[in-house]
N, CA, C and O of each residue as an XYZ file, in Angstrom:
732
protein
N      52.823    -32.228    -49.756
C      53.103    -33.615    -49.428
C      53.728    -34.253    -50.656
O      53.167    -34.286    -51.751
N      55.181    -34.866    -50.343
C      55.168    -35.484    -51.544
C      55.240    -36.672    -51.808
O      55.825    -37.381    -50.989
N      54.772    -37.187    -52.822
C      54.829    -38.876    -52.694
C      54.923    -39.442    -53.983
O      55.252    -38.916    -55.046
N      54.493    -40.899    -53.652
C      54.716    -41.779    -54.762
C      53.102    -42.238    -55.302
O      52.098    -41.850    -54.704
N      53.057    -43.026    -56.391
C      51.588    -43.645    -56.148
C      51.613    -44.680    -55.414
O      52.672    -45.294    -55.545
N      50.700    -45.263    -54.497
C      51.016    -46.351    -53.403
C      51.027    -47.600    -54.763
O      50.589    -47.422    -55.900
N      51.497    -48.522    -54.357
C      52.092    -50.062    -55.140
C      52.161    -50.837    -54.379
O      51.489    -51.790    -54.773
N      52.612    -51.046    -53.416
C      52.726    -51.835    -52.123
C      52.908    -53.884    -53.003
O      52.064    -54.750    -53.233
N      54.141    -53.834    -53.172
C      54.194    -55.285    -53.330
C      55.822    -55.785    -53.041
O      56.787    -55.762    -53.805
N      55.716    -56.228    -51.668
C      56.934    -56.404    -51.192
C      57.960    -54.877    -50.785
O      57.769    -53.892    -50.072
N      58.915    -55.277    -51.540
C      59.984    -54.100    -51.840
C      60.044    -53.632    -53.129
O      61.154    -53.497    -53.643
N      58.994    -53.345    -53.778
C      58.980    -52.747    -55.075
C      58.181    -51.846    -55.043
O      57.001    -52.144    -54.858
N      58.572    -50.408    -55.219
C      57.751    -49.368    -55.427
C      58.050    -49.049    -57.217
O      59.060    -49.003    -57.919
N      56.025    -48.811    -57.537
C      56.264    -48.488    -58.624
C      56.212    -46.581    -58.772
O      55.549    -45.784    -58.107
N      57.148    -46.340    -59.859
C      57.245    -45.083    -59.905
C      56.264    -44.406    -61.337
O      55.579    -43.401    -61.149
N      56.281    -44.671    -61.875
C      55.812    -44.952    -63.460
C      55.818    -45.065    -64.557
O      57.012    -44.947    -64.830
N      55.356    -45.204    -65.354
C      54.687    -45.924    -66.398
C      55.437    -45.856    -67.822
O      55.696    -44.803    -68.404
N      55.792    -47.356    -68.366
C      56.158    -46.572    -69.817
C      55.897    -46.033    -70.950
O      55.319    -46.866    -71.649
N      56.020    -45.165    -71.422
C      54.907    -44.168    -72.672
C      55.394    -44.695    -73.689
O      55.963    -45.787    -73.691
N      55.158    -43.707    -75.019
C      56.087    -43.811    -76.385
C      57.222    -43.845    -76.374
O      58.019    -43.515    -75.496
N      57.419    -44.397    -77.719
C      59.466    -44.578    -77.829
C      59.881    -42.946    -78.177
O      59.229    -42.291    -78.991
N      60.475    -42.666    -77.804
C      61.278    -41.376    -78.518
C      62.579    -41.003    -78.889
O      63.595    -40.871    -78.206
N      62.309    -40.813    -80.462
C      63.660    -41.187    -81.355
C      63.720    -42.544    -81.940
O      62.734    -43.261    -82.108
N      65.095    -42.891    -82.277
C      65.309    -44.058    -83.363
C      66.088    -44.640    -82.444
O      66.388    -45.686    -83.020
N      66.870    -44.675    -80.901
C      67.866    -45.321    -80.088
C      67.720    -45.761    -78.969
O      68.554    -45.707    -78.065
N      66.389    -46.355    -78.912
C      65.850    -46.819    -77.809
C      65.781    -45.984    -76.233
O      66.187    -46.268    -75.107
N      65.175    -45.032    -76.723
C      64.755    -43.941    -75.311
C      63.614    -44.330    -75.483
O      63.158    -45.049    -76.372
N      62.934    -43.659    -74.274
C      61.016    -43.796    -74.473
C      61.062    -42.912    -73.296
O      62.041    -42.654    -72.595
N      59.659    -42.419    -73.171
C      58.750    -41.438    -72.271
C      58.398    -42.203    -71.445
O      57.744    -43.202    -71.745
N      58.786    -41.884    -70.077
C      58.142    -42.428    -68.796
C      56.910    -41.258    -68.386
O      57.232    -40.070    -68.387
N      55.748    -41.588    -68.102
C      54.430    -40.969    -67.022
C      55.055    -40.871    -65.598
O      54.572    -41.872    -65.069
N      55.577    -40.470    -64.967
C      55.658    -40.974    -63.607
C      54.525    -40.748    -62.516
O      53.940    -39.678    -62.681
N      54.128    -41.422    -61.557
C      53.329    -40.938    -60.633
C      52.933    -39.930    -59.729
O      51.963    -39.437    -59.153
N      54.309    -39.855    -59.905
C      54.388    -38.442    -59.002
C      55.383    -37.435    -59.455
O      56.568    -37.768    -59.433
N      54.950    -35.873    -59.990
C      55.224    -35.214    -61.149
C      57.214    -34.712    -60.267
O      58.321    -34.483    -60.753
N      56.706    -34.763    -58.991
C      57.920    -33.897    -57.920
C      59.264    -35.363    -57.743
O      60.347    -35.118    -57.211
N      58.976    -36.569    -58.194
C      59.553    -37.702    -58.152
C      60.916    -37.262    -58.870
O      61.116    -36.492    -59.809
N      61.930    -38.166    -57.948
C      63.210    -37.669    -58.365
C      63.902    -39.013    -58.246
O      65.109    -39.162    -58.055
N      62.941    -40.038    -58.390
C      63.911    -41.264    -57.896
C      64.233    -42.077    -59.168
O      64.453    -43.289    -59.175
N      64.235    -41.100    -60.453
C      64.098    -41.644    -61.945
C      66.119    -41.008    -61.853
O      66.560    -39.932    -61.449
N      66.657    -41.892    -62.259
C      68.019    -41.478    -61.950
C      69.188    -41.913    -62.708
O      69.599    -43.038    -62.426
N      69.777    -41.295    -63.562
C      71.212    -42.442    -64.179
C      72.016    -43.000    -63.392
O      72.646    -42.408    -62.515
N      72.089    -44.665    -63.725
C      72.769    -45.318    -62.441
C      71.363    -46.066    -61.815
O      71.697    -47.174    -61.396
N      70.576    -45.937    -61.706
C      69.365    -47.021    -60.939
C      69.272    -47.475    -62.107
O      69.437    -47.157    -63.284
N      68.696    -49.027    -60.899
C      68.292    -50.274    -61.465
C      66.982    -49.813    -61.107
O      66.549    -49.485    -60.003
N      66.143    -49.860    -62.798
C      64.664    -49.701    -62.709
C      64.662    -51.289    -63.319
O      65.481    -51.989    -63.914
N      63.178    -51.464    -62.795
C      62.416    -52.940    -62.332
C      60.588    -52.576    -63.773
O      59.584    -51.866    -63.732
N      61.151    -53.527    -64.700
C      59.610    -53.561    -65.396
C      58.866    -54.639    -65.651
O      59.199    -55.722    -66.133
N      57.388    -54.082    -65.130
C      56.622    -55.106    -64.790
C      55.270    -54.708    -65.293
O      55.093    -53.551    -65.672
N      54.077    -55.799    -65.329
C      52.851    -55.501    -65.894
C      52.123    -54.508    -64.872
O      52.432    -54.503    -63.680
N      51.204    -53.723    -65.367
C      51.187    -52.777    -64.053
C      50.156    -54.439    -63.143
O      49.582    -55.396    -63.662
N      50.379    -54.027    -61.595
C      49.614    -54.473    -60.532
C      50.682    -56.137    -60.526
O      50.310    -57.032    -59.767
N      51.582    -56.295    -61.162
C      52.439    -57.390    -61.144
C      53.127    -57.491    -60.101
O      53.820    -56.557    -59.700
N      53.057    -58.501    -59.568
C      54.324    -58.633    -58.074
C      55.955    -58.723    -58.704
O      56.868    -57.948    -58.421
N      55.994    -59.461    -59.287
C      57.287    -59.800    -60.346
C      57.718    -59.015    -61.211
O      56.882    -58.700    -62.058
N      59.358    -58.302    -61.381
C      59.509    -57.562    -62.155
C      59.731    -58.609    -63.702
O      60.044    -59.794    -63.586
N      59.548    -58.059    -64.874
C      59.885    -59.020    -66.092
C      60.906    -59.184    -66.229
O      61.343    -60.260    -66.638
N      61.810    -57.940    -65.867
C      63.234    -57.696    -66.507
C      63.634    -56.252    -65.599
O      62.949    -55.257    -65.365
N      64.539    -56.478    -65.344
C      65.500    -54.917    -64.687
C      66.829    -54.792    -65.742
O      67.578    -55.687    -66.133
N      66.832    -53.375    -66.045
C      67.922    -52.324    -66.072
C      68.682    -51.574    -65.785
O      68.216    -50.910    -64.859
N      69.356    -51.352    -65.964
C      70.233    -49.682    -65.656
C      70.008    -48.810    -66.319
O      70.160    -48.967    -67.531
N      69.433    -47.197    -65.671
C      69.012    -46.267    -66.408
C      70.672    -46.047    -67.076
O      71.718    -46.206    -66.447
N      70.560    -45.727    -68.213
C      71.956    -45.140    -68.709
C      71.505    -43.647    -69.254
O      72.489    -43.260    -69.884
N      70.449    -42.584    -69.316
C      70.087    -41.673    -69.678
C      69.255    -41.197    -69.036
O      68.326    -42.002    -68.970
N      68.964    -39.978    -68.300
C      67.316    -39.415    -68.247
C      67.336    -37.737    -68.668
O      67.998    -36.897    -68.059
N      66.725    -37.544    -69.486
C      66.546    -35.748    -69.876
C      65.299    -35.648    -70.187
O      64.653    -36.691    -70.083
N      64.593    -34.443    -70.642
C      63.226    -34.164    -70.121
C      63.196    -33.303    -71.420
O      63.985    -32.469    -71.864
N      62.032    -33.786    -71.865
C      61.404    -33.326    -72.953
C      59.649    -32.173    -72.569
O      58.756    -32.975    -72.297
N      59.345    -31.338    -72.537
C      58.273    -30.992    -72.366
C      57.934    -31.459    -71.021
O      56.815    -31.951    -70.878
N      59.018    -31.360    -69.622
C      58.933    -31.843    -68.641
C      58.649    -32.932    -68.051
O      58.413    -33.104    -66.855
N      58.682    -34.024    -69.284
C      58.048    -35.554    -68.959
C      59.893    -36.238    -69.232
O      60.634    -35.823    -70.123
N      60.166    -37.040    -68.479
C      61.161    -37.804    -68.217
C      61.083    -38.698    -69.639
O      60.055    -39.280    -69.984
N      62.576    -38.716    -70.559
C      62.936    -39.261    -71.373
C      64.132    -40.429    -70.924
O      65.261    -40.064    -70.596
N      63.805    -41.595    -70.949
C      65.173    -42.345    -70.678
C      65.615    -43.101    -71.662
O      65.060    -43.321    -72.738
N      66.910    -43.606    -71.164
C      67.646    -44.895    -72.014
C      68.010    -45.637    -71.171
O      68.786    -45.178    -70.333
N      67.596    -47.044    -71.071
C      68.035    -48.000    -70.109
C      68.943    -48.634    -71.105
O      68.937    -48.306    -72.291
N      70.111    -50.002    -70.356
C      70.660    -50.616    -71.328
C      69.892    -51.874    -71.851
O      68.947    -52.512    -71.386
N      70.498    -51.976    -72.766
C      69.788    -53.387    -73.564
C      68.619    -52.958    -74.418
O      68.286    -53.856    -75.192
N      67.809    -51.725    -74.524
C      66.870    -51.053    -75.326
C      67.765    -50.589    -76.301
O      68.529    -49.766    -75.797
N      67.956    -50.758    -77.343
C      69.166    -49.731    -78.339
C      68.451    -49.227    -79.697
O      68.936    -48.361    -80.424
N      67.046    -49.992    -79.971
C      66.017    -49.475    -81.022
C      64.781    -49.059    -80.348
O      64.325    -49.174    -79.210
N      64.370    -48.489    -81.549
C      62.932    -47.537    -81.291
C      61.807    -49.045    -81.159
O      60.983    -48.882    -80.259
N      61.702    -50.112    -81.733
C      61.234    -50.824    -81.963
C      61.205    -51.689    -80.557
O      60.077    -52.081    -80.260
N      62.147    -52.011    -79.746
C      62.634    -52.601    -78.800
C      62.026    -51.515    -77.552
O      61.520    -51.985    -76.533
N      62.136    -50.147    -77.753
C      61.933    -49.015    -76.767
C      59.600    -49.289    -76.781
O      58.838    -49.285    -75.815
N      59.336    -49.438    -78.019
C      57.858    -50.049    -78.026
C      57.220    -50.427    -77.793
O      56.044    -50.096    -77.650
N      58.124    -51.907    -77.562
C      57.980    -53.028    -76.760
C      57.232    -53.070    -75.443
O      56.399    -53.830    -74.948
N      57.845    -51.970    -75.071
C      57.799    -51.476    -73.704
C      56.713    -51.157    -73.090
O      56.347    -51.664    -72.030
N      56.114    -50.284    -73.721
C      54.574    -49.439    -73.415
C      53.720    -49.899    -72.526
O      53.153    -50.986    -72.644
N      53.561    -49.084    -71.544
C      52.611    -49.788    -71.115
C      52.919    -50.670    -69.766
O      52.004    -51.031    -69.026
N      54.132    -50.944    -69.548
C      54.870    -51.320    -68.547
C      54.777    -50.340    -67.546
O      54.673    -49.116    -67.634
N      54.844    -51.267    -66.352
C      55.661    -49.900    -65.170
C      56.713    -50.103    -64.542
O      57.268    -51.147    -64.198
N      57.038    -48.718    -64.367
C      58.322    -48.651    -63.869
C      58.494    -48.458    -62.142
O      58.028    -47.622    -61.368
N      59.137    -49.310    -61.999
C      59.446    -50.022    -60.351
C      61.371    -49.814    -60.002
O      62.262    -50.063    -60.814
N      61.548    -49.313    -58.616
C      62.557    -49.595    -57.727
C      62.449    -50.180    -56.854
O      61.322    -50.552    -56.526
N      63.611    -50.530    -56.069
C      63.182    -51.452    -55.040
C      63.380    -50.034    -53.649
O      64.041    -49.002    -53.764
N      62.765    -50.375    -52.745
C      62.354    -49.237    -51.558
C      63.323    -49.148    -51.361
O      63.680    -47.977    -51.486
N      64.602    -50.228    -50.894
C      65.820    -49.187    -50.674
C      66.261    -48.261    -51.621
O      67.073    -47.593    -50.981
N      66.231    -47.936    -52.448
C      66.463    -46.910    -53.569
C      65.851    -46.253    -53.973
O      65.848    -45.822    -55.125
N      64.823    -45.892    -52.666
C      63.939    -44.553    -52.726
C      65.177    -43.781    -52.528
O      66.214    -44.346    -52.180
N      65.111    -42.463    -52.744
C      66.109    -41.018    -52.032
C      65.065    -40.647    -50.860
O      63.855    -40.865    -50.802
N      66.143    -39.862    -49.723
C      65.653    -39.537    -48.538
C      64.825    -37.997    -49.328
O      65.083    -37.244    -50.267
N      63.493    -38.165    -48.055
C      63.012    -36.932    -48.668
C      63.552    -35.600    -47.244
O      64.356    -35.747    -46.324
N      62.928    -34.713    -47.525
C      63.563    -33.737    -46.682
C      62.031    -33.771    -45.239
O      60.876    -34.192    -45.188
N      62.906    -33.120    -44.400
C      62.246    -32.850    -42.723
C      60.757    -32.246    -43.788
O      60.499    -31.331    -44.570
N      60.063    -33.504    -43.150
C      58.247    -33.372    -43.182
C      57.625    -32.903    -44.637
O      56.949    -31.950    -45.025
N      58.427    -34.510    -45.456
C      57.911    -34.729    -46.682
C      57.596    -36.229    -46.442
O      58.217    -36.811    -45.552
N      56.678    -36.888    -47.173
C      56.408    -38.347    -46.790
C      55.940    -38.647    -48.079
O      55.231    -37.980    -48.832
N      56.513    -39.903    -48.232
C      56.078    -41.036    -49.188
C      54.993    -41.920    -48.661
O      54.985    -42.734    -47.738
N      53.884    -41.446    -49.690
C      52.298    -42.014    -49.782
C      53.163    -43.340    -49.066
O      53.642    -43.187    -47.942
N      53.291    -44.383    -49.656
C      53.448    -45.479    -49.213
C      53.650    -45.843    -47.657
O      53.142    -46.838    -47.139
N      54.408    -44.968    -47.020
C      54.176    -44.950    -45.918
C      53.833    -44.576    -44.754
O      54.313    -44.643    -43.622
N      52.235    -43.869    -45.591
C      51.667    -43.101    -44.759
C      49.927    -44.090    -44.926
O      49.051    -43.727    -44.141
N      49.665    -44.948    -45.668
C      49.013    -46.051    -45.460
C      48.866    -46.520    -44.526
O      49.792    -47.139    -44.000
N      47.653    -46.415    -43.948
C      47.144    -47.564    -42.624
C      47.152    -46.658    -41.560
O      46.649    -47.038    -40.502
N      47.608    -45.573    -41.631
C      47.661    -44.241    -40.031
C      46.669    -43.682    -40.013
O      46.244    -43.033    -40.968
N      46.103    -43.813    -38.946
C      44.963    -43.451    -38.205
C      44.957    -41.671    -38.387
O      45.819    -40.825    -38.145
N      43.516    -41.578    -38.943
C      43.210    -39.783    -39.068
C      42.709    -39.389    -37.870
O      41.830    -40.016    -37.278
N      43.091    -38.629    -37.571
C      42.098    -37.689    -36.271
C      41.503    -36.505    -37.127
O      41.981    -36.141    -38.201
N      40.455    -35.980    -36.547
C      39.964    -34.676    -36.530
C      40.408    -34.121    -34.949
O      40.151    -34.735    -33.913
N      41.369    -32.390    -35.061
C      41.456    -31.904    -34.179
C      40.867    -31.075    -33.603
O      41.140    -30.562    -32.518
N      39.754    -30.826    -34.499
C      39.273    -29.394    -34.375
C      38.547    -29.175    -33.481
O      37.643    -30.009    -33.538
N      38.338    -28.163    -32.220
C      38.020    -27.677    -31.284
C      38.663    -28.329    -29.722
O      38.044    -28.356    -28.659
N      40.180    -28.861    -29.989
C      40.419    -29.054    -29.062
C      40.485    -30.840    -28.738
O      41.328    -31.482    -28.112
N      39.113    -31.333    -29.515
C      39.403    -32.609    -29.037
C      40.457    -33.267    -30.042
O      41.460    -32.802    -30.583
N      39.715    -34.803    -30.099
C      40.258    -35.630    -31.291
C      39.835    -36.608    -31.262
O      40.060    -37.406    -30.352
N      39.005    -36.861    -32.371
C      37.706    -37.302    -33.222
C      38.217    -38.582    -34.183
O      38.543    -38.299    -35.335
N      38.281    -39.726    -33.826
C      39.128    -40.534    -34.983
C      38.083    -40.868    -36.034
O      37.022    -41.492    -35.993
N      38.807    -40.184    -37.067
C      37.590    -40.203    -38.462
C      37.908    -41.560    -38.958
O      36.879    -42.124    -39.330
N      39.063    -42.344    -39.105
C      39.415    -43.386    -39.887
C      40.684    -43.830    -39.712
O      41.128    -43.824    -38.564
N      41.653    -44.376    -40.988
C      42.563    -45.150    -41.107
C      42.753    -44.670    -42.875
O      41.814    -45.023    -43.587
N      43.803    -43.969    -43.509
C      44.425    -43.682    -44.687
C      44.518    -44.750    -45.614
O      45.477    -45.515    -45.509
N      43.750    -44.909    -46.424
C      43.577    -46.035    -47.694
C      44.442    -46.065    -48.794
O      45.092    -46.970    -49.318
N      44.306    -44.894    -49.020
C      45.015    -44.184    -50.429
C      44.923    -42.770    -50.240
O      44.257    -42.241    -49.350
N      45.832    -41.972    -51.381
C      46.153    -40.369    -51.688
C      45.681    -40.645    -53.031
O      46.117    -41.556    -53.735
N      44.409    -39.495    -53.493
C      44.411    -39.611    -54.521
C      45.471    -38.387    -55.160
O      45.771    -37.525    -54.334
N      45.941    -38.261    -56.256
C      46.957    -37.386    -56.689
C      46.582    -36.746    -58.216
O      47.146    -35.718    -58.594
N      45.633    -37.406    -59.016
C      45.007    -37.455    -60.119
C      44.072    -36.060    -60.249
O      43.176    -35.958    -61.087
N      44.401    -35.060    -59.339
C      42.944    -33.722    -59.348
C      44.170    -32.329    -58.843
O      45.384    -32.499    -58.724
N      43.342    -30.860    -58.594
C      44.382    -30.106    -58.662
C      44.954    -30.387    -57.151
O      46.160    -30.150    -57.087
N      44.506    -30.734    -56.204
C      45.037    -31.236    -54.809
C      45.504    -32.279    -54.226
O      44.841    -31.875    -53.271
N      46.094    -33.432    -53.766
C      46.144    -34.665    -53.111
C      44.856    -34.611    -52.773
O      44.266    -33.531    -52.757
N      44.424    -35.441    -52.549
C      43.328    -35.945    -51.945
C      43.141    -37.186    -50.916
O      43.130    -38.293    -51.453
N      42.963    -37.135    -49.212
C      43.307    -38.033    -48.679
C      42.046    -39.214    -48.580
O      40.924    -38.863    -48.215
N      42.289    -40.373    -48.871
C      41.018    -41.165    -48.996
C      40.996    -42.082    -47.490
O      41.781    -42.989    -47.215
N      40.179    -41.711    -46.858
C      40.110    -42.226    -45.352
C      38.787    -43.351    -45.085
O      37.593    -43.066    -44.983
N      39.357    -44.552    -45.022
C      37.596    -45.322    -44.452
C      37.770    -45.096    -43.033
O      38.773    -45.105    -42.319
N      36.232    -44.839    -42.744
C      35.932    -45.428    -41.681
C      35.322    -46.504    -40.834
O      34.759    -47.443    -41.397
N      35.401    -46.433    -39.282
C      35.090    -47.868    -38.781
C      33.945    -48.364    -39.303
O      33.760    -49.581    -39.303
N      32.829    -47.314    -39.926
C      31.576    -47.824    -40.620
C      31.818    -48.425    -42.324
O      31.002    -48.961    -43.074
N      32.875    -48.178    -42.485
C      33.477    -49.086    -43.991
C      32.964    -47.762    -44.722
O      33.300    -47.901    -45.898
N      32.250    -46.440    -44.556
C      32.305    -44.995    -45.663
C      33.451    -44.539    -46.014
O      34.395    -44.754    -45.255
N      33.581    -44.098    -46.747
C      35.020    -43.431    -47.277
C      35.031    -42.128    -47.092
O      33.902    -41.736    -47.387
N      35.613    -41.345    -46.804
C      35.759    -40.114    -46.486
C      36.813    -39.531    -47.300
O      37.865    -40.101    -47.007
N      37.071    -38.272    -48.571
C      37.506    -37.627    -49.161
C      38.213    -36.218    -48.558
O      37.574    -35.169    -48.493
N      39.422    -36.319    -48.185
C      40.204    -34.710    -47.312
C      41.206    -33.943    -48.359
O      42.252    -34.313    -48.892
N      40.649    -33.035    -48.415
C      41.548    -32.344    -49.405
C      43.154    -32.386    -48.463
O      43.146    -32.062    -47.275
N      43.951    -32.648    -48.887
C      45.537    -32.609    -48.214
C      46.123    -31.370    -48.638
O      47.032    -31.402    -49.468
N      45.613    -30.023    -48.057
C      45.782    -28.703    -48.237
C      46.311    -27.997    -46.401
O      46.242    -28.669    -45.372
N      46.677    -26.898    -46.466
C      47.096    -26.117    -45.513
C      46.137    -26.010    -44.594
O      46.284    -25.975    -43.373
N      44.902    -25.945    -45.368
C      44.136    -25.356    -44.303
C      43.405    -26.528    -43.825
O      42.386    -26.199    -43.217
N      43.610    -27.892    -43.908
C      42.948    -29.207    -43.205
C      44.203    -29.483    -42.146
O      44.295    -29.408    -40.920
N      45.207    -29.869    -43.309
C      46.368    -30.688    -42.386
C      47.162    -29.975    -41.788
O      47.675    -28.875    -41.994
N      47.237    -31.214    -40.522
C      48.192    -30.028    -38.682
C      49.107    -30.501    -38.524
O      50.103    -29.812    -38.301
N      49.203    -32.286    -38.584
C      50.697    -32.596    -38.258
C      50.767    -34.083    -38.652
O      49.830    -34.746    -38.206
N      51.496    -34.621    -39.247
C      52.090    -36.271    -39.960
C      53.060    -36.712    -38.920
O      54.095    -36.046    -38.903
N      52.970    -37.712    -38.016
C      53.746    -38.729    -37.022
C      53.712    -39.986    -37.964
O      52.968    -40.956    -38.109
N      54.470    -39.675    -38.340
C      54.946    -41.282    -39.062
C      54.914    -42.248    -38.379
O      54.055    -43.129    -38.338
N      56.096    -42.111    -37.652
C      56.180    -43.562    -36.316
C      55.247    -43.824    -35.537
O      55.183    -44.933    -35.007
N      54.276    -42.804    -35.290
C      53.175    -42.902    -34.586
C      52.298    -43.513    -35.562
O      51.393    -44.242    -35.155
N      52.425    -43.345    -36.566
C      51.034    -43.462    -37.450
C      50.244    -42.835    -37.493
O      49.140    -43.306    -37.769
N      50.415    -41.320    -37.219
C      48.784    -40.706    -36.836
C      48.921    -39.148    -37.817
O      49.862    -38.356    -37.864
N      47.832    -39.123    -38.399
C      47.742    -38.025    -39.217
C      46.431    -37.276    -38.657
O      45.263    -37.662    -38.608
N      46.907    -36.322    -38.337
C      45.683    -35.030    -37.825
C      45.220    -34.300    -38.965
O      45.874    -34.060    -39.980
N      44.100    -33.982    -38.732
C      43.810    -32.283    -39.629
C      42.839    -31.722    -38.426
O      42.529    -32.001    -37.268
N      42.553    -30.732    -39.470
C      41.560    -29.970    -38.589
C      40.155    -29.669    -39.431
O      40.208    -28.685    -40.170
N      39.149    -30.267    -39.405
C      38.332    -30.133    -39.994
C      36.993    -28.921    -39.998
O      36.517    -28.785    -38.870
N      36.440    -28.185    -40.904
C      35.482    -27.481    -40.447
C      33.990    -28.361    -40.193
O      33.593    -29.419    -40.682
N      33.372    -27.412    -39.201
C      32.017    -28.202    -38.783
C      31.233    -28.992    -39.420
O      30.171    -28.464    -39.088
N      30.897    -29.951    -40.158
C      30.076    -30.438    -40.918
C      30.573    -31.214    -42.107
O      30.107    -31.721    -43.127
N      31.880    -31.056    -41.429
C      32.383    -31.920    -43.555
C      32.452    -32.867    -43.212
O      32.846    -33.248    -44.314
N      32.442    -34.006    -42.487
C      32.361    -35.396    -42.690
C      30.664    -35.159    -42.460
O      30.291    -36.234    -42.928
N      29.712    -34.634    -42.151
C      28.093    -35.666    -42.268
C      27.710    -35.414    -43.346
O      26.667    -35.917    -43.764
């Protein structure tokens, strides 16, 4: 599954985060949220803001991105010192949703897989466990975080052997659960 970290504020998805400066010419290390993220790009207007901020502070144009130890190095314009690139830290880094990139046939962006109803399929029926809160992404698996109508949270590993099928337009995310893992 691939995704973003959810952000949900308006039309701003945040992608992530700004790290250390690197070098003397105003580059710095972006964290991004999501390691498979490709929407870090020369030519986008990235959007920086305090993290959980509705308002961007200031937007750029990436004018650089190359990869150091596999972590995304950029140069936006108007950063031209290490001192100025500093500044930065700590910021996140935001696009606006139209300037996500299309992902490919039955890849989905966390963001809009929020609020779709989980089923359990297993044995035929279908068992509505909940409604999709969040993906956690932070462990060696996604992790799907599901409340249910009783307000419990329910933890699904987002692996092969749970998940059956993602209807976007439907909203409905199946797995198949073994006997006993939700009590």
């Amino acid at each position: 599954m691939r995704s973003l970290k959810t952000n949900r504020s308006g039309d701003i998805v945040a992608i992530g985060r700004v790290g250390s400066a690197a070098g003397l010419k105003g580059e710095f290390r972006v964290n991004l949220y999501a390691a498979d993220s490709e929407n870090l790009k020369e030519g986008k207007v990235l959007l920086f803001r305090h993290v959980g901020g509705a308002a961007a502070e200031f937007s750029a144009e990436c004018d650089r991105v190359r990869y150091q130890k596999d972590k995304p190095v950029i140069k936006v314009a108007g950063i031209d010192d290490r001192n100025a690139a500093e500044e930065l830290r700590g910021l996140e880094v935001a696009i606006e949703a139209d300037d996500l990139d299309e992902l490919p046939e039955g890849e989905h962006y966390v963001r809009d897989l929020i609020g779709c109803k989980v089923v359990d399929i297993a044995g035929g029926g279908s068992a509505e466990i909940g409604v999709l809160k969040d993906v956690i992404q932070n462990t060696a698996q996604s992790v799907l975080e599901v409340e249910t109508a009783e307000g419990r949270t329910v933890l699904i590993p987002a692996v092969d052997a749970f998940m059956r099928r993602i209807d976007e337009e439907a909203g409905l995310i199946e797995v198949e659960l073994i006997p006993g893992f939700i009590e």
